[in-house]
MARZAGU-529751 format. One line per field, with one value per residue (C-alpha): residue in three letters; x, y, z. Coordinates in pm, whole numbers, plus 50000, padded with zeros to 5 digits. Layout:
nuti <- ALA:... .
east <- X:... .
north <- Y:... .
up <- Z:... .
//
This chain:
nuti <- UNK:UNK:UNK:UNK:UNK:UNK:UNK:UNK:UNK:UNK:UNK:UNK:UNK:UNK:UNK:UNK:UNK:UNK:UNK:UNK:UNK:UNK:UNK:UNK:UNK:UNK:UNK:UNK:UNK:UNK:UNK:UNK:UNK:UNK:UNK:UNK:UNK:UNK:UNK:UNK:UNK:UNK:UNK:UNK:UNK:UNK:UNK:UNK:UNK:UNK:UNK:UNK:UNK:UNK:UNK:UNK:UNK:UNK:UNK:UNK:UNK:UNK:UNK:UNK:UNK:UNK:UNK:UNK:UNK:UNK:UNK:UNK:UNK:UNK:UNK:UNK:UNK:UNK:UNK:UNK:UNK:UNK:UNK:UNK:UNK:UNK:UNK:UNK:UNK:UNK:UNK:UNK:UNK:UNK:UNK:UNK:UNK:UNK:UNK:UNK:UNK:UNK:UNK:UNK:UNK:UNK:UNK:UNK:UNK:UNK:UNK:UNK:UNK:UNK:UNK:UNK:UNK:UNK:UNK:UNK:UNK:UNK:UNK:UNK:UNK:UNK:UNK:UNK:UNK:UNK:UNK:UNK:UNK:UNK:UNK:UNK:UNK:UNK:UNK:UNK:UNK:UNK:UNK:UNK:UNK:UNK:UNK:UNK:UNK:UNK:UNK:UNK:UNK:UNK:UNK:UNK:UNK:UNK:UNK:UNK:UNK:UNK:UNK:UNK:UNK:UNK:UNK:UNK:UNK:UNK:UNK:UNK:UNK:UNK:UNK:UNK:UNK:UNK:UNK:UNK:UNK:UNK:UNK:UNK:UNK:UNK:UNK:UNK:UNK:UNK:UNK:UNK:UNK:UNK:UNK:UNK:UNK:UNK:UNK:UNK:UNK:UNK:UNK:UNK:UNK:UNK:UNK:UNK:UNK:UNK:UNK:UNK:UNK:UNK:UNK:UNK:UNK:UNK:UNK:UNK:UNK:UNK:UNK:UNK:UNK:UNK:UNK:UNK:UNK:UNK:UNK:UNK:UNK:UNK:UNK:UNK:UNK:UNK:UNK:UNK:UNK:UNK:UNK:UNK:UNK:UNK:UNK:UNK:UNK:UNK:UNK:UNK:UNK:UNK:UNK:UNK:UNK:UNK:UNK:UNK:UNK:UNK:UNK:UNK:UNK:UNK:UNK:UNK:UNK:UNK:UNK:UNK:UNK:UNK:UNK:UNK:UNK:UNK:UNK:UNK:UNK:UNK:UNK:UNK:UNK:UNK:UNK:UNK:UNK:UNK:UNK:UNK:UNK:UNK:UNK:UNK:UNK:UNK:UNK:UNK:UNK:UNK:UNK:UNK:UNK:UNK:UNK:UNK:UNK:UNK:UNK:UNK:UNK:UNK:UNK:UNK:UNK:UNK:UNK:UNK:UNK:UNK:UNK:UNK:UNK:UNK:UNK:UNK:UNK:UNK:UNK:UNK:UNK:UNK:UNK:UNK:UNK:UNK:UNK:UNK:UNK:UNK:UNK:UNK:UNK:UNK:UNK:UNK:UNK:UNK:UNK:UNK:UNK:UNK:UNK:UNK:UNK:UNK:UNK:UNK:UNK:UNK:UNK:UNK:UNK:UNK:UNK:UNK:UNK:UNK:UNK:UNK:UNK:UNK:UNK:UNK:UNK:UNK:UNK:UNK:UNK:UNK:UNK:UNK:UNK:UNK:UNK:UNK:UNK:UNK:UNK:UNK:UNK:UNK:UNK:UNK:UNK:UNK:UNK:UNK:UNK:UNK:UNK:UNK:UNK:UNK:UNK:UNK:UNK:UNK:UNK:UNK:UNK:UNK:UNK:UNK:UNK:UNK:UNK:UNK:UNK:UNK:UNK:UNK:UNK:UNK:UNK:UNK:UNK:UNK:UNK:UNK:UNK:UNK:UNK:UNK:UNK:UNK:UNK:UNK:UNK:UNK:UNK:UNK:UNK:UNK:UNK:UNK:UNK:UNK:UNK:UNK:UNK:UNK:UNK:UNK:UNK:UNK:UNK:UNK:UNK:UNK:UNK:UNK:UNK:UNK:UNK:UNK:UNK:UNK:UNK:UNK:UNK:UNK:UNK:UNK:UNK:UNK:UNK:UNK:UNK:UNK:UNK:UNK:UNK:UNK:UNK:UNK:UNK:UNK .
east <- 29904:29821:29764:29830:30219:30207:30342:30495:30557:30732:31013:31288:31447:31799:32080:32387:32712:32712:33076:33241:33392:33760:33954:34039:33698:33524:33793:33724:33386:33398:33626:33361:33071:33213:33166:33342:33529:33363:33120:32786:32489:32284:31961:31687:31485:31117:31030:30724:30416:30203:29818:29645:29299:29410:29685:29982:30118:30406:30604:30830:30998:30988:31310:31392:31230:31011:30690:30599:30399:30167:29977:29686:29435:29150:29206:29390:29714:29837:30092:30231:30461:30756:30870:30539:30388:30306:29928:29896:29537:29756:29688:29489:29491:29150:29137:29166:28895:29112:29426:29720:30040:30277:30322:30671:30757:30966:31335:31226:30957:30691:30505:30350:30241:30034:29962:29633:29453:29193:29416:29506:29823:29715:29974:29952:30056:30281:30269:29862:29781:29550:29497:29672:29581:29560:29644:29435:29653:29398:29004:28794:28677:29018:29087:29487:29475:29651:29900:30217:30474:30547:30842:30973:31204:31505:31422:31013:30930:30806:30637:30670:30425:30355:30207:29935:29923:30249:30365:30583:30388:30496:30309:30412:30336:30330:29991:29676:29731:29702:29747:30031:30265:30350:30769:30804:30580:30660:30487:30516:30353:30615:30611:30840:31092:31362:31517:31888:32120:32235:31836:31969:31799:31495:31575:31268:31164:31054:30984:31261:31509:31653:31630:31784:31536:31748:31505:31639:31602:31339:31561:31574:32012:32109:31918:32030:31930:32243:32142:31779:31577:31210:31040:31163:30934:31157:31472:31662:31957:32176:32227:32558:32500:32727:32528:32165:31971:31663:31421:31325:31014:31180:31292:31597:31820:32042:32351:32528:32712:32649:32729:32901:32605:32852:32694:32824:32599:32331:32142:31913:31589:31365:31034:30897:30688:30716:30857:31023:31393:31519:31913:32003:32177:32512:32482:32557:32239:31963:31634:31363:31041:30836:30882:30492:30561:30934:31188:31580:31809:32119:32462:32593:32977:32952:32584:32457:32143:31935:31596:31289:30961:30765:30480:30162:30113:30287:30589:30694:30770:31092:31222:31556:31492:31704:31744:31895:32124:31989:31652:31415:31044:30885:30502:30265:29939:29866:29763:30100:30392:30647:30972:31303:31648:31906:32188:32544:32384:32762:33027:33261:33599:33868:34136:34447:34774:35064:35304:35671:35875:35991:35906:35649:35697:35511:35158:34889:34717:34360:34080:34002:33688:33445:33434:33160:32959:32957:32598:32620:32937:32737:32522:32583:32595:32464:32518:32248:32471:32626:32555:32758:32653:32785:32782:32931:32604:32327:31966:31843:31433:31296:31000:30753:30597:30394:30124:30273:30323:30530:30899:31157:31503:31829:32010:32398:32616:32990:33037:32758:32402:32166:31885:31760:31484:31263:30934:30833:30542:30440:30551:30900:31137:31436:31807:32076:32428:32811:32993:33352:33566:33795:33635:33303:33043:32790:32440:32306:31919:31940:31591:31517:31216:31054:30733:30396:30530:30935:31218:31177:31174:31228:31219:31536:31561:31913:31922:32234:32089:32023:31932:31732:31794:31600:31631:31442:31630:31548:31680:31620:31808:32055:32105:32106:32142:32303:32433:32750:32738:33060:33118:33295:33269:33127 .
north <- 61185:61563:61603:61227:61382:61680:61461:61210:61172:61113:61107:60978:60965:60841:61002:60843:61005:61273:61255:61595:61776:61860:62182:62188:62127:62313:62702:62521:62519:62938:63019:62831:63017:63358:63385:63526:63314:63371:63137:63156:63207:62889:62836:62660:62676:62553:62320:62188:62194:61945:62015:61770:61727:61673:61768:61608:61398:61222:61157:60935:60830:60535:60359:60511:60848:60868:60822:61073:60925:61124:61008:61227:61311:61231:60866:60853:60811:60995:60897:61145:61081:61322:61328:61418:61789:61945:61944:61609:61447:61208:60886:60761:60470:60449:60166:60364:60561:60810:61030:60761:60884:60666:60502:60353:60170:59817:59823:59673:59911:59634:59683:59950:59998:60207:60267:60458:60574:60387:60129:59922:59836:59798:59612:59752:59639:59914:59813:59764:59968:59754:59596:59318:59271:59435:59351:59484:59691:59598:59514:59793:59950:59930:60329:60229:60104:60382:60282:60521:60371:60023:59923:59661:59388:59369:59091:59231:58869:59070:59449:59581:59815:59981:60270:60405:60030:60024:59724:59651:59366:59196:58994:58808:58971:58707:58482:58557:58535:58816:58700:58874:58850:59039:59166:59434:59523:59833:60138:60391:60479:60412:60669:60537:60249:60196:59910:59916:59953:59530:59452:59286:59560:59750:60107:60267:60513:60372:60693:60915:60604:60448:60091:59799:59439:59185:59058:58711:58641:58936:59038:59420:59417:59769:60079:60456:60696:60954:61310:61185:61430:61396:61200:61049:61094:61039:60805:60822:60601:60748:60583:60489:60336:60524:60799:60782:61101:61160:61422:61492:61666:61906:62054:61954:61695:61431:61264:60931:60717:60367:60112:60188:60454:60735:61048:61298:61662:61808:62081:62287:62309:62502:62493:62174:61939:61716:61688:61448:61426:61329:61249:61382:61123:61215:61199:61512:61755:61703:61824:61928:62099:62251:62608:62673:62714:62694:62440:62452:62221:62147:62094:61841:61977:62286:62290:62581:62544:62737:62801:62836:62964:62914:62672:62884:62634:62330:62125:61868:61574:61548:61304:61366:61219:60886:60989:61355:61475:61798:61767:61718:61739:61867:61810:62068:62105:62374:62071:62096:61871:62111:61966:62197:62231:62244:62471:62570:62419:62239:62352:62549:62311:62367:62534:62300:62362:62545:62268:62396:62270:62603:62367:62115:61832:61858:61693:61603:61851:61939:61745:62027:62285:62230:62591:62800:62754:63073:63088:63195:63414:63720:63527:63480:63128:63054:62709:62530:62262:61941:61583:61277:60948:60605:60557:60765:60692:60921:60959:61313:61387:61750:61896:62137:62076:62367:62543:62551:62836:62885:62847:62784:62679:62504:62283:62259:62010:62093:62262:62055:62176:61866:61953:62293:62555:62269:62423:62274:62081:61874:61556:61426:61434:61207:61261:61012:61153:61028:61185:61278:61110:61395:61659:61885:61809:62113:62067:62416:62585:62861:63056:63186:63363:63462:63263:63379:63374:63446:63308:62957:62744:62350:62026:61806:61456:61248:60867:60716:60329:60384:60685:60949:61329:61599:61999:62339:62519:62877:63097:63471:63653:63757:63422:63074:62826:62499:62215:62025:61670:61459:61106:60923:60535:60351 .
up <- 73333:73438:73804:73884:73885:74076:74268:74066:73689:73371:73029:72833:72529:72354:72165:71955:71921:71680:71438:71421:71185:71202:71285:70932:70793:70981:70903:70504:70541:70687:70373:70153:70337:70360:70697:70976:71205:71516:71712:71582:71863:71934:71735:71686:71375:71337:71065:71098:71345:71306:71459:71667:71800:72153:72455:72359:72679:72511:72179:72012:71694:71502:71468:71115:71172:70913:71204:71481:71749:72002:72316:72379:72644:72423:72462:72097:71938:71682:71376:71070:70847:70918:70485:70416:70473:70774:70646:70594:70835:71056:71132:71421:71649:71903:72171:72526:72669:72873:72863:72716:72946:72682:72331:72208:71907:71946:71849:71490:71465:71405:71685:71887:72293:72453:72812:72950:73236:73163:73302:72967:72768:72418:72152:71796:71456:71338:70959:70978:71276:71421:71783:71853:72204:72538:72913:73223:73486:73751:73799:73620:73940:74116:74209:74107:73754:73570:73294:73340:73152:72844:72746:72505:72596:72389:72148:72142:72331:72614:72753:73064:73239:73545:73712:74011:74060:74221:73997:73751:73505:73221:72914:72609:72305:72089:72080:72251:72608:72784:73113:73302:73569:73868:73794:74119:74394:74579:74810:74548:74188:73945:73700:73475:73361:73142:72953:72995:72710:72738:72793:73091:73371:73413:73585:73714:73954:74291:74495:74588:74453:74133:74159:73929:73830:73685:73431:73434:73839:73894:74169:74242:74197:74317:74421:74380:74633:74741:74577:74512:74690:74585:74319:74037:73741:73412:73313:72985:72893:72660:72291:72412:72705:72946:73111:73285:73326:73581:73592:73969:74069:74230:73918:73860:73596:73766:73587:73602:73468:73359:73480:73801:73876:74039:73999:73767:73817:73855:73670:73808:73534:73714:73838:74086:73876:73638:73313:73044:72971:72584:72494:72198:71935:71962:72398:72406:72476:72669:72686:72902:72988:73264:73189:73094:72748:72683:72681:72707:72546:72758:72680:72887:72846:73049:73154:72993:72816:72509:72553:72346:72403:72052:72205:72406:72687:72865:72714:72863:72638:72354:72143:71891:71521:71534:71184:71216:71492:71449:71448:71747:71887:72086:72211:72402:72580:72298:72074:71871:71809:71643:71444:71473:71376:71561:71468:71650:71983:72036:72221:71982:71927:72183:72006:71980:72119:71911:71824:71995:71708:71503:71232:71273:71044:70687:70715:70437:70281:70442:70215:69937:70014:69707:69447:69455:69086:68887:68934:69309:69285:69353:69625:69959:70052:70358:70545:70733:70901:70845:70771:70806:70656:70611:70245:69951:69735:69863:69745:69791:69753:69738:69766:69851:70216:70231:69987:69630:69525:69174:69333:69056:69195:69116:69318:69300:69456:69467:69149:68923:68879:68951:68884:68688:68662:68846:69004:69337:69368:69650:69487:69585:69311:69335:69292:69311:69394:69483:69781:69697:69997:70244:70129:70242:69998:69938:69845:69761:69633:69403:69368:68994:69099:69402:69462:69608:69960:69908:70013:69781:70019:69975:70214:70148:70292:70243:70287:70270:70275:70676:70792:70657:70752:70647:70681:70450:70284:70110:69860:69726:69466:69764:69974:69879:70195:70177:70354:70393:70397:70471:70354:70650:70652:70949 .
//
């Protein structure tokens, strides 16, 4: 969807609210660390890039994170495995014969939809990746056929499409009737839609307005225009339902809440065009593009953003791992989806009040900081962030996601060596390990030699029976990173 949107285009993406750590944790985990309590400048770290054969027009997770998907101007969809490395030859889905503007995975992750300028939707088998069937936007010499924008209905009964046709359509996905019906009918291209978070609405982007289609009566129920000042080209909900974010073409991010739809800010992004917008999991950042080839990442506290520039042309489409709050990615017209890390992008903890008793009354003791092994005394230990999961029984995999290269490490967790003198290969080994409850538990490499291409450097994924999270971590014989990961039941 390149020059289509110059005047007119479009994004999204979700976010979940990320736990935090407490006061006390968090001075615990600067004692543990060695580090000096002052706030740390944001960063963002690149993990991965993953090459493709194509512009990159749009992105999204699967459900569980462990699948990046790209839409493409060559007509083709790309899928790689986000555990696996960065060199792996990605999987690929060919059915449209021009530039596909959008491809999302269904709530269950079964199913896949694509939309093209070619003017088709195309339903795919996520498990199989094959065609399941396809719907026509319009006659194949209409001038207006162009797919913007499928979504999924709630319960994956139903997709909903629209685009240069000026329509919003729907079809069944289940049989093998690909007839479809006529939801909206308007005087503008509609760029984009968006499910809302009860399934009940569809927000989308009807020129310089916001407008509301009950799904049940097909009745357009509200419309939001005040502050709107030029097209509307991306929508995101955030994971928690209360805020809805719009990118408009004239470069800037507009806030609101949901339901009630009073506006909360604005942020000014930039340059006029068009870009995608992506919540982060926690609701808390958001990010966006058309910069050439940076992005920022916004904090939606105080409105100040961080900014990368790491791509060499256009980015304009993001999506945060539903499986990491601190991991995102981010797609470019250089042919590259890159995967980073996210690290002291928050707002630093307000400081809380001095208590005006002389003596405040006596309060339990903070949960107890886990003791540096003997091994990494003379090491600093430097941390990489921190996880919270749901479970106390974790299963940890490492591995080598780049070239191997002779890396001998250790990993420690609290004050236990799990696994010794263990040489990295490519192949994911597996660790099982119990999370000690109120406290900070560390999970920590420890190089033994210095490999071909020093630091030792290791991917880590954690599942903790839902969610997966993964992060690199690297050691030399002066530094040994690590992260904290805190058991706190859901």
């Amino acid at each position: 969807m390149p020059k289509r949107l110059e005047r007119m285009n479009c994004l999204n993406k979700n976010l979940m609210h990320m736990n935090k750590i407490s006061l006390p944790a968090v001075l615990l985990f600067m004692l543990l660390t060695h580090r000096i309590a002052t706030a740390q400048p944001a960063s963002v770290e690149l993990q991965q890039t993953y090459n493709c054969n194509s512009k990159v027009e749009y992105i999204t997770f699967s459900p569980d994170g462990s699948t990046i998907a790209a839409a493409a101007h060559n007509g083709n969809i790309y899928l790689w495995n986000t555990n696996a490395p960065e060199t792996q030859t990605p999987q690929v889905l060919s059915g449209h014969s021009a530039l596909v503007n959008h491809v999302e995975f269904s709530k269950s992750g079964k199913l896949l939809a694509s939309a093209s300028n070619d003017g088709t939707v195309i339903l795919w088998n996520a498990a199989t990746l094959t065609e399941i069937k396809r719907w026509q936007t319009a006659l194949p010499t209409s001038l207006f056929k162009e797919a913007y924008f499928v979504v999924f209905s709630p319960d994956e009964q139903y997709v909903y499409f629209g685009g240069k046709f000026k329509k919003i359509k729907s079809g069944k996905t289940t049989g093998t009737d690909t007839q479809t019906q006529t939801l909206f009918e308007g005087n503008f291209d509609i760029t984009i839609a968006r499910t809302s978070p009860d399934g009940k609405f569809l927000a989308f982007a009807n020129g310089y307005a916001i407008s509301f289609l009950n799904l049940q009566t097909g009745e357009v129920i509200k419309t939001i225009n005040e502050h709107i000042s030029d097209y509307i080209n991306d929508l995101a909900f955030s994971s928690n339902g209360k805020q809805l974010a719009a990118w408009c073409e004239k470069g800037i991010i507009l806030l609101w809440d949901y339901p009630y739809c009073s506006f909360i800010k604005t942020l000014d992004a930039g340059n006029k065009g068009y870009s995608h917008l992506a919540f982060s999991n926690n609701n808390e950042l958001i990010a966006s593009g058309n910069l050439g080839p940076a992005f920022r990442i916004w904090n939606l506290a105080d409105g100040k953003f961080t900014e990368v520039n790491k791509h060499s042309s256009k980015v304009n489409a993001f999506a945060f791992s539903p499986a990491n709050n601190n991991s995102m990615a981010t797609a470019s017209y250089d042919k590259t989806i890159k995967l980073w890390l996210l690290n002291n992008v928050l707002p630093e903890p307000p400081t809380p009040p001095t208590p005006p008793a002389p003596t405040p009354p006596a309060e339990e003791p903070a949960p107890p900081a886990p003791q540096p092994v003997a091994a990494l005394n003379n090491r600093q230990v430097i941390p990489k962030g921190t996880f919270t999961v749901g479970s106390p029984n974790i299963t940890v995999n490492i591995w080598d996601d780049r070239r191997e290269d002779g890396d001998e490490v250790s990993l420690y967790f609290n004050d236990q060596c799990v696994l010794e003198h263990y040489t990295l290969v490519n192949q994911i080994h597996t660790i099982k390990l119990t999370l000690g409850l109120n406290r900070i538990n560390t999970l920590t490499l420890f190089a033994h030699n210095l490999g071909a291409q020093p630091p030792n450097t290791a991917a880590i994924s954690i599942f903790d029976g839902k969610h997966t999270r993964r992060i690199t971590l690297s050691s030399d014989f002066e530094g040994s990173e690590a992260i904290h990961i805190v058991y706190q039941p859901e």
